[in-house]
NUKOLBA-488123 format. One record per residue (C-alpha): residue in three letters; x, y, z. Coordinates in pm, whole numbers, plus 50000, padded with zeros to 5 digits. Example, Ala and Ser with C-alpha at 12.3 -4.5 7.8 and 13.67 -1.06 7.14 Angstrom:
2
ALA512304955050780SER513674989450714
//
This chain:
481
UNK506614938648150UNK505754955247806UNK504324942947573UNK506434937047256UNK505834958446955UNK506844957546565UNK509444980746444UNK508194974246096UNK505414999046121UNK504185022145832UNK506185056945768UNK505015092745912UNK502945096045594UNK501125067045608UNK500125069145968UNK499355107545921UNK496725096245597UNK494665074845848UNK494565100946112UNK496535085446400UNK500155098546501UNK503245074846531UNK503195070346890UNK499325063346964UNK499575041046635UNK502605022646827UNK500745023047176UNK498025008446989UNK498674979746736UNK500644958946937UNK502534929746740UNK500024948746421UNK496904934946564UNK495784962546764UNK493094958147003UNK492634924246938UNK495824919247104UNK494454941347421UNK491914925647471UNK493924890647488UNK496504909147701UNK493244922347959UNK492284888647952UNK495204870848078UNK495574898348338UNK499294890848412UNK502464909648260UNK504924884248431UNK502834853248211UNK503594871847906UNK507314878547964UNK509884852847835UNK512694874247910UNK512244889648252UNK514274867148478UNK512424863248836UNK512854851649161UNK510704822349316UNK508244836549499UNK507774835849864UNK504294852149883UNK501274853449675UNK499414885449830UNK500384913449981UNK498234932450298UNK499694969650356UNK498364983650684UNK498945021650622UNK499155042550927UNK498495077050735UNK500145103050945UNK503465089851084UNK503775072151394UNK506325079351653UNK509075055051572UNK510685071251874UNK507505058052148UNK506905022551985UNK509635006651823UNK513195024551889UNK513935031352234UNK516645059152318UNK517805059352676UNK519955087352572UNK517545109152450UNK515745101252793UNK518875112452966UNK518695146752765UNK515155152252764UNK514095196052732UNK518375200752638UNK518715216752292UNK519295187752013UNK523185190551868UNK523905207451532UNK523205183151261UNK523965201951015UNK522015217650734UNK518445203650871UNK514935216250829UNK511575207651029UNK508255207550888UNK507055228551140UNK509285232951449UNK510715270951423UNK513325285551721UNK516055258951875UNK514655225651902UNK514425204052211UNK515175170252295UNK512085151252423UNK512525113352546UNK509545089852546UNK507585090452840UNK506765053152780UNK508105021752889UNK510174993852672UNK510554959052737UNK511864926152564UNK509504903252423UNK509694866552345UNK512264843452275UNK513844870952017UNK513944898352282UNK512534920552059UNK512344959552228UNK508204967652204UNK506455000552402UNK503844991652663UNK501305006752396UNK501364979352236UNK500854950452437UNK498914923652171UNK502114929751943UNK504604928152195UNK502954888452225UNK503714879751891UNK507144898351787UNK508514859651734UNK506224866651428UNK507424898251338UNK510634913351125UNK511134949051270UNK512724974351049UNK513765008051232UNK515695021050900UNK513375032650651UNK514155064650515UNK512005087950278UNK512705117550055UNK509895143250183UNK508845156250553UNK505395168850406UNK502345142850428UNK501315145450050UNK504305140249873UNK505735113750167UNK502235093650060UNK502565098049729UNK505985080449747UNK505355058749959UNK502755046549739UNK503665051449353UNK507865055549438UNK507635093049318UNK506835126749538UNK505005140349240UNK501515124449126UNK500945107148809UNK502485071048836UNK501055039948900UNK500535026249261UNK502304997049408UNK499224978349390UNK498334988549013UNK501554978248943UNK501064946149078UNK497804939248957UNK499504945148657UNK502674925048666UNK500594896048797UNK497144897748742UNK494224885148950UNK493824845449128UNK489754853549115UNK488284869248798UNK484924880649035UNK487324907749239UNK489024933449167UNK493104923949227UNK493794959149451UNK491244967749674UNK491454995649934UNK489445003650254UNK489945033950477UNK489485043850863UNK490025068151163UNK489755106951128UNK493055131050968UNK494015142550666UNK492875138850328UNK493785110150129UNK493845110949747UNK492435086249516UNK495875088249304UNK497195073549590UNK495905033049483UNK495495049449163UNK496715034048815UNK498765060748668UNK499585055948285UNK498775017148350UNK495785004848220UNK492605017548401UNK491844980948529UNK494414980748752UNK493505011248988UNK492274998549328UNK488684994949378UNK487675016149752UNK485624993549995UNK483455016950236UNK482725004050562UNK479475015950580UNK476365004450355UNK477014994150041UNK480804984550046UNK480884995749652UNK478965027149519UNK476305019049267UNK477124980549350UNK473204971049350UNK470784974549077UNK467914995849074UNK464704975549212UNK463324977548878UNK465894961748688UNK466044920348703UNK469774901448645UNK468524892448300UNK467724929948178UNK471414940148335UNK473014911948161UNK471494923547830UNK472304957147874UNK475934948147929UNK475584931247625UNK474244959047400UNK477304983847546UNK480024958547511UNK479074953347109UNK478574992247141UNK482064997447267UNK483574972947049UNK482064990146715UNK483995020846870UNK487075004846978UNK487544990846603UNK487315027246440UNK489845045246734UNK491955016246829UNK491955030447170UNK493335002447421UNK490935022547717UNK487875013747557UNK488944974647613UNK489534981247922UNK486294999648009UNK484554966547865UNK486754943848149UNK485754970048418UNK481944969248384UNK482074929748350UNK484344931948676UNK481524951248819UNK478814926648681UNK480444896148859UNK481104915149184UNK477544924349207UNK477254886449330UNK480694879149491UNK481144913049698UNK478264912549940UNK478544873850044UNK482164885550098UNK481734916550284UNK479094902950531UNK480954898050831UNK477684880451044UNK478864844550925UNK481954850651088UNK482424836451450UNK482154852851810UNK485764837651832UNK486994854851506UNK485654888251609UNK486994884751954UNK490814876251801UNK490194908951605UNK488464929051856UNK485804935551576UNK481814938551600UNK479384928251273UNK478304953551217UNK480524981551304UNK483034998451079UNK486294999551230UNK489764994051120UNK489314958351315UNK486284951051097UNK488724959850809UNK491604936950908UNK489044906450896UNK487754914950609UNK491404917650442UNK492164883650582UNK488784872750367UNK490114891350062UNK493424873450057UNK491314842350117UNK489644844749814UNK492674857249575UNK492984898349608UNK496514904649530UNK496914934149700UNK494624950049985UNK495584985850198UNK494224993950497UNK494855035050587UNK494015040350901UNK494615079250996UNK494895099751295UNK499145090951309UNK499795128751266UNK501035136551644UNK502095171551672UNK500005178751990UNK497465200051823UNK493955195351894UNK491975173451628UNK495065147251657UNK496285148452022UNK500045139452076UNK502045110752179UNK500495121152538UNK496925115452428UNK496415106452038UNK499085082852001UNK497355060952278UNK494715062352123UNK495765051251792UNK497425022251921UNK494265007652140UNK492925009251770UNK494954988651585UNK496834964351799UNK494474939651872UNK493264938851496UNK497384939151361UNK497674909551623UNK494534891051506UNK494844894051176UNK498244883351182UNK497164853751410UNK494724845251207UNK496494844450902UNK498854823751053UNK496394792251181UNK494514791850813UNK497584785150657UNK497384820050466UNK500704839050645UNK503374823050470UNK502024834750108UNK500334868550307UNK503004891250346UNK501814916550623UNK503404951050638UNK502654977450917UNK503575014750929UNK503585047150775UNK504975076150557UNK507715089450753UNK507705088051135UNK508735118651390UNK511065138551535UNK513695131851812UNK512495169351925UNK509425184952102UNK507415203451870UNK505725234952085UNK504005266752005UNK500945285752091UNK498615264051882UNK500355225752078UNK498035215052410UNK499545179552381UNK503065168352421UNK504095168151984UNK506725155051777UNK506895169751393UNK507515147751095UNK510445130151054UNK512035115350759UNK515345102650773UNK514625079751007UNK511345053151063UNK510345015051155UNK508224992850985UNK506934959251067UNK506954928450856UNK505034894750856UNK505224863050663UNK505564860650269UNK508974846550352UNK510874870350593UNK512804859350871UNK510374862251212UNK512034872651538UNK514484898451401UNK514994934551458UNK517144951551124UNK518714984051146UNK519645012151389UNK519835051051434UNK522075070351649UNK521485076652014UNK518895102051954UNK517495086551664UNK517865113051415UNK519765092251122UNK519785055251030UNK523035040451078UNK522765005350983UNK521084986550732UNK519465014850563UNK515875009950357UNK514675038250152UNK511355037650009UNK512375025149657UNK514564992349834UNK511204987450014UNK509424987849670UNK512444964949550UNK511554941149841UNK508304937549784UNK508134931449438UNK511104904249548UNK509184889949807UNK505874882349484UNK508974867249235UNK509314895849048UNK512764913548962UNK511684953649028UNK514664963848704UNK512034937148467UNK508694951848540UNK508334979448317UNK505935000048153UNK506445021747797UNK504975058047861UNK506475090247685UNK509135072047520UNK510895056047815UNK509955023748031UNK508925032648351UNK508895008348663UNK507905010749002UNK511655018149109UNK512355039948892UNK515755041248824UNK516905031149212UNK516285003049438UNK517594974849621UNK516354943549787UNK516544940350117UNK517704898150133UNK518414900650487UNK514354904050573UNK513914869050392UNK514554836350539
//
């Protein structure tokens, strides 16, 4: 929420004469104490604890674990089975209407999944034979096959997907919760991110903080060496001298933060304090060795090996010990049947022998520690792909092209009903028609899902409050139990 501010605030004239301008003057003396009341605001961490008004729901989940598969998977070869579009497999797909590809040029053709679907479990949930470790626990599992999204392109499909705008600049989901509702351990970071597989780029902006404070950007884990840059200290420097150090800056920063007012140098001060404290807590955490043979067999995950299976352990241990938010991007989803990526022939294999085991595990092991009822566990990507074959001179693999008006997600614990499927597209799966979920109800859900009412948590930035949402959204009750 924001933070309330005094309307009884000195003329034009007056805040000209001691060199500030009426808005930074208003962004910066807060209730006319300035940066003292930051730095109290920094400290209690959580926008929700300092709202009176906000009305909220009762949470059903404490953390949040976002497996992004960056690049799209086929919807169509997993999740969403079309015996129709089997039946007209290489015919030319209908008119439907005033459509656009990404790539596919010429008439497009219909191309059926060559794989298999069965039911699964006592809910009869519809799973592809590439994933086999899911298709044992979809009595665990919500799956959505109507998310829609507003771009075809990777970048700005991301980009909403992670901040609820195509264009860069806002806050991510997890700043936003980091925000909202601070952090359950003051020695980690509450959003922390950690990255796998080979494809395209991903930007920083995307766990960035926006126009939030700084503090609540996520914090990148690497999987190899030193999980944080810079995390150690140099050989010749003892706890003691770093400690002191510290020290000296902070009453450094403080003398500077008195004579600007600027809220950013506060929040510098909380960051390298952060970073202090996780010099101890993050590489206890991060060492996998103390973890069992049995753990790493549930997760398919080696000790010392980076791997998006290493990574789903190690989110189960971040959850453990309070992170509010932790996404996994695994990438590689991006099947057109080019080279570097394969297609659903040949890369999307792949990419499932990568994950499901870990998805399974994690969600398994969530489940007997007592963690997957405040965990909630989501699974998928930006958009997913087309009902059509994409082909040209450049394809070797069999390739679908991005797809946005129609995709399934999975959900896990935090509250939602287990054993249900939600949604349908037509019998070629082009368009959702039932139980639609754009990106911002997803947003709306999530928020939902953590107690918070996605209309309440707001943020004041160029003269209008700003949330997550923006000015859309809708809950999705019928996930929740």
């Amino acid at each position: 929420m924001t933070e309330p501010r005094s309307d009884d605030c000195c003329d034009d004239s007056e805040v000209q004469s001691i060199g500030l301008d009426r808005r930074t003057l208003l962004s910066r003396t807060h209730l006319g104490i300035g940066s003292l009341a930051l730095h109290s605001v920094l400290q209690s961490g959580s926008a929700i604890a300092r709202s009176s008004s906000a009305p909220q729901a009762r949470p059903k989940a404490k953390n949040v674990i976002l497996l992004t598969m960056a690049g799209g998977p086929s919807q169509l070869d997993l999740f969403d089975p079309k015996p129709k579009l089997k039946q007209l497999d290489g015919q030319p797909l209908p008119d439907q209407g005033d459509e656009t590809f990404a790539q596919i040029t010429g008439t497009p053709l219909l191309l059926g999944s060559p794989y298999r679907f069965d039911q699964h479990g006592e809910s009869g949930a519809v799973v592809s034979e590439l994933l086999p470790s899911l298709s044992s626990i979809v009595d665990e599992l919500t799956i959505v096959r109507s998310l829609t999204t507003d771009s075809f392109n990777h970048d700005p499909a991301q980009t909403l997907l992670n901040t609820g705008a195509t264009l860069p600049g806002r806050p991510s989901l997890g700043a936003w919760l980091s925000y909202g509702l601070g952090s359950e351990n003051s020695n980690l970071p509450g959003f922390i991110v950690m990255i796998s597989g080979q494809g395209q780029p991903l930007g920083a902006r995307s766990w960035g903080s926006g126009f939030l404070p700084t503090n609540h950007q996520g914090v990148q884990f690497r999987s190899r060496k030193d999980p944080v840059l810079f995390l150690n200290d140099p050989e010749w420097m003892t706890r003691q001298s770093r400690r002191a150090s510290l020290d000296a800056l902070k009453s450094l920063n403080r003398v500077e933060a008195s004579r600007t007012l600027d809220p950013e140098i506060e929040t510098r001060i909380q960051s390298y304090e952060m970073a202090f404290r996780m010099q101890s807590s993050v590489p206890e955490l991060t060492d996998l060795s103390s973890e069992t043979a049995a753990t790493h067999q549930l997760y398919g995950s080696q000790p010392d090996q980076p791997s998006f299976s290493a990574n789903c352990l190690l989110a189960r241990r971040l959850v453990e010990n309070g992170v509010r938010f932790v996404q996994l991007y695994h990438r590689g989803w991006d099947h057109h049947g080019l080279g570097y990526t394969g297609g659903i022939d040949v890369g999307l294999p792949e990419r499932c022998q990568e994950v499901d085991q870990a998805t399974t595990g994690l969600i398994l092991d969530l489940k007997q520690r007592g963690l997957l009822d405040d965990t909630l566990v989501i699974w998928g990507g930006e958009f997913g792909r087309t009902p059509v074959r994409q082909e040209s001179a450049m394809t070797k693999y069999i390739g679908r092209d991005h797809h946005r008006r129609a995709f399934t997600m999975l959900f896990a614990g935090g509250g939602v009903k287990p054993g249900i499927t939600i949604g349908s597209t037509d019998e070629l799966g082009y368009f959702v028609t039932e139980n639609k979920l754009h990106i911002h109800d997803l947003h709306a859900t999530i928020l939902h899902a953590l107690g918070i009412n996605h209309e309440q948590l707001t943020f004041d930035h160029l003269g209008r409050k700003f949330r997550l949402t923006d000015v859309a959204g809708n809950v999705a009750h019928e996930l929740f139990a």
